[in-house]
Structure formats: C-alpha cells, structure tokens
N, C-alpha and C positions, 0 to 999 in steps of 0.2 A: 112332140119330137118331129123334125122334122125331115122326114122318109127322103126327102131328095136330095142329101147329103150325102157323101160317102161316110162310111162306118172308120173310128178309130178306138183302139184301146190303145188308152196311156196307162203302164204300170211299171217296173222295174226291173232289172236285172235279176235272173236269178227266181222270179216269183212261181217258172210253170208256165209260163204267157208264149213259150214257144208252141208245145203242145197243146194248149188252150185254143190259142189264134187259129192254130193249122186246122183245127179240128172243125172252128165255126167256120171257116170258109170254105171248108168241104159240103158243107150242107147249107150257106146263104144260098138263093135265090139267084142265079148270072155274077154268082162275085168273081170278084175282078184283086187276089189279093196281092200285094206285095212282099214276098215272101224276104223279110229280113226286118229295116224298120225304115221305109222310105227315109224318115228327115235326119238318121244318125249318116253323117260325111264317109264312117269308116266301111259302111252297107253300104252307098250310093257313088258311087264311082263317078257317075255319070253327072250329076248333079252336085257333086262335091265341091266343088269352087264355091256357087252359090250360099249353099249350107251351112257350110259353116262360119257364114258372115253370124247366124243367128242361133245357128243351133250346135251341139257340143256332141265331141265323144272322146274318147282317151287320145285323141291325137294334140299335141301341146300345140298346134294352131288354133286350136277351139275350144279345150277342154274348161277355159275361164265359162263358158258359154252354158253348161251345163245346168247351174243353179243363176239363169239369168230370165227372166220374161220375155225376152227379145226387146229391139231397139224401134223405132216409128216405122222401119222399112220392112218387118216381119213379114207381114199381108203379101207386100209384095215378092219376097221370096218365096212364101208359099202357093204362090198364084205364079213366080216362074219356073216353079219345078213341078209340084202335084198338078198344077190346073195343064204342063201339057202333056200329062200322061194320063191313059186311059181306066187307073186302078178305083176300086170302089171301097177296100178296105186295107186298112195299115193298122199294124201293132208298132208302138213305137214306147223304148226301155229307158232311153236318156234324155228324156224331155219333160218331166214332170211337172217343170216350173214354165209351161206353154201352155199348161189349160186355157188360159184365156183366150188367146189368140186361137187356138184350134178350135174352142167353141164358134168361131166367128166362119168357118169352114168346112164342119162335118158336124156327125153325129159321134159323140162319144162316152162312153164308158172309162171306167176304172177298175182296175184287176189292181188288186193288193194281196200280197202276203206277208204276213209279219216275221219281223228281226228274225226271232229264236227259231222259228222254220223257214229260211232262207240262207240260214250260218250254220257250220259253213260252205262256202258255193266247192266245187272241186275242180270248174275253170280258172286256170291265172288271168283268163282277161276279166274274169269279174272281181277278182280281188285290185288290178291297175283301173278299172272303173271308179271304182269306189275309193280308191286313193285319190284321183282325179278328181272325184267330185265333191269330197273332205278339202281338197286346197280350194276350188269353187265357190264351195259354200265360208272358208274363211277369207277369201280374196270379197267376196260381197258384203261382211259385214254377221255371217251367224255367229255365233258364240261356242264354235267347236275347239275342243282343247286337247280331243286325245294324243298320243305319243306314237306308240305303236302299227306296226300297217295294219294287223287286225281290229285293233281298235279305233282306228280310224275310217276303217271300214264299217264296221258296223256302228258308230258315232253317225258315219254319213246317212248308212240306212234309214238310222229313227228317225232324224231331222226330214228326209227326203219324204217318208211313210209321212210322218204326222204332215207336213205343209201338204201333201199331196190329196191325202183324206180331207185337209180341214178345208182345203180350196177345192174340192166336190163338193163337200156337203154344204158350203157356202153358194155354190153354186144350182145345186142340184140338178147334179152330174150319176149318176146309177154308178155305184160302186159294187161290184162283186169282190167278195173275200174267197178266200182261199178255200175257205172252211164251209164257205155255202154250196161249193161244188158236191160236199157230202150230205146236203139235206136230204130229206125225203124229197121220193117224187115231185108231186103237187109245188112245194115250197120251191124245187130246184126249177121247176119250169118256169113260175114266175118271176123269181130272179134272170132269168134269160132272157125269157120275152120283154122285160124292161131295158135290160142293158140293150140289148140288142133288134129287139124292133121287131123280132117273126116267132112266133109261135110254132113247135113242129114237134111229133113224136122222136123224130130219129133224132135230131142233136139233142133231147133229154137222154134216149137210149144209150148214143155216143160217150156223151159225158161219165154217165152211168157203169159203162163196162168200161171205161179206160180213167177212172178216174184215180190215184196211186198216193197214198200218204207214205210219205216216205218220213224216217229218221236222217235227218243229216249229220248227225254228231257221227265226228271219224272217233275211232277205236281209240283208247288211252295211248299216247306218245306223238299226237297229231299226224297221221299220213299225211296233210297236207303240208305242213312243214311249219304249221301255226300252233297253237293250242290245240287241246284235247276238247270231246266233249261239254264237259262239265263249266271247262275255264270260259269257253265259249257261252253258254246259259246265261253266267255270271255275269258275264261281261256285258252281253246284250239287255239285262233285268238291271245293271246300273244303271246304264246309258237308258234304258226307256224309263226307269224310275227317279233318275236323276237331276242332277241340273243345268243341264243344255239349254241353252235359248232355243227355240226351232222358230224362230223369226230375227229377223235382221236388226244388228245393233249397230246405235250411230256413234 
C-alpha cells in the first residue's frame, strides 16, 4: 500500500459510510477530510462544472455518468480538482464504477453493505439515486428490467454491490463489510488496519462503542410510502437470487 496517497472509501448510498468516514478521520493521523464526497457534482459546488464531465450524481446533467468508468480525460479531471486541494481523505457514495481510475490516485478501501440491510433507506434522495442510477446502469448496456421505483431501486443496488465487490476483489482492493464492524476485537482491528493503513487502540475503541445494527424494515403499511417490511426482504432475495446480468450486455 502505498502510504503517500490520500485515503478513499468508495461504497454506497445508504451503507453507514457517513458515520463510518467521520469517525476514521477523527482519529487518522493530520487528516485532512472532505466532509461530503469530493467527486459527487451535487456535494462540490466548487468543482462542479469539471465533475461532472466524468462523474455522476442524481442531477440529470450527469446522472448517465454514474455506472460509467470514466472517458481518457478522467486523470485529468481528478488532477484538476483533488490535486488543487489540500484534502488527504474522501468518502465517495456515487462512483462505484471509478475503482480503476481512483486506484491510479489514492489509497483505497471498500465499505459495502448488503441490499436487505440497506432497504429501506428513509432519505427521498437515496430512493432518486437509485432511480438514477437503475436508468445508468440500463442506458450502458446492464440487463435491469425492474418496473417499480422500489424495485428498481433495489435492482440498482445488487447490480452496483456485486460489480463493485467483484472489481475489488479482482483488484485487490480491502473490502470492509458491514458486518465486520461487529467482529471481535482482534479480527475488527485487522480489518482496519488493512483497509486503512494505521493501527490504533482508539478508532477499534471508537468503532466498538458506536457501532449500531439497526432493522430497517418500516412497520406494516410502509411509512415510507413504498412496501412494507417483508415485501421489501422479498424483493431484495429475488433480485439478489435472480436473473439480472450484473455486467454489460451487447
């Protein structure tokens, strides 16, 4: 790994990656974080013009952008907006299909959480994300069929999940799961110190006293004004056991 990189977690909407991020950049070493997601247009005001030539967020200037790798001028977009600012660590929720290119960049990790504990979210902007990025992923070529916003929602999820895991592990990229946050001790350190580079008692400590399994299933009648519960489960155990392409068809 190499330490003289700035630090990024690429993960997604919705995973925990808020409270996750805040927490490791309280206890890195001089970090320097970005508190939002540098390369999402809708977070970056400042650099927004630039950004969104390559990178996506629910704004319909860029949202085709989402499930794209970027175009040959990538580098150079992220060399005219990260390289002139002085940040050492970014969390970034809409960029999944950038590993490559941000390998070339920084040091980075992967925070995932799966479908059925991520659904459902109880922001409307993560439900117009995931709509967004359901036409993205059919505007490039995936094989997504769902109907519904929920289900196209969570259709986007798995497709995003599984390409995102399988281009880490092809990579060999450190992937933290959701669920590794609850190891023991010992096991939760090591996962840390890989993804992240430092070794330390207090962000295991951290971790440890703030870490929150929550249920997301709303009560029977959907409070969010989608499905319930259960319909939710369902839906997400089709769509991850089903037949989705989750790569690009010609």
């Amino acid at each position: 790994m190499d330490r003289a990189k700035p630090l990024l977690m690429l993960t997604m909407p919705n995973s925990g990656s808020t409270w996750f991020a805040k927490l490791i950049a309280s206890y890195l070493p001089d970090c320097r974080y970005y508190d939002k997601e540098f390369f999402n247009p809708v977070c970056n005001l400042k650099h927004e013009i630039i950004l969104r030539r390559n990178f996506g967020s629910e704004l319909a200037s860029c949202y085709l952008n989402i499930a794209s790798a970027g175009d040959a001028h990538i580098d150079d977009d992220i060399a005219a907006t990260w390289g002139s600012e002085n940040y050492t660590f970014t969390k970034e929720c809409q960029s999944a299909f950038k590993l490559e290119a941000f390998l070339r960049h920084f040091r980075v990790f992967v925070f995932l959480r799966p479908t059925i504990e991520s659904f459902p979210p109880s922001r409307a902007r993560v439900w117009s994300f995931y709509e967004h990025a359901w036409h993205s992923l059919k505007f490039h070529g995936y094989a997504v069929n769902a109907e519904t916003t929920a289900d196209r929602a969570i259709e986007a999820h798995c497709v995003i999940y599984s390409h995102l895991r399988s281009d880490a592990e092809a990579r060999g990229v450190p992937i933290i799961y959701y669920g590794d946050l609850f190891d023991e001790r010992e096991a939760l350190r090591a996962r840390l110190e890989e993804a992240i580079g430092y070794d330390d008692d207090d962000i295991v400590d951290a971790v440890i006293a703030t870490r929150v399994r929550a249920d997301r299933a709303p009560s029977p009648g959907g409070g969010n004004g989608f499905h319930n519960g259960n319909q939710q489960m369902l839906q997400a155990d089709r769509f991850i056991r089903g037949t989705p392409a989750f790569s690009p068809g010609l």
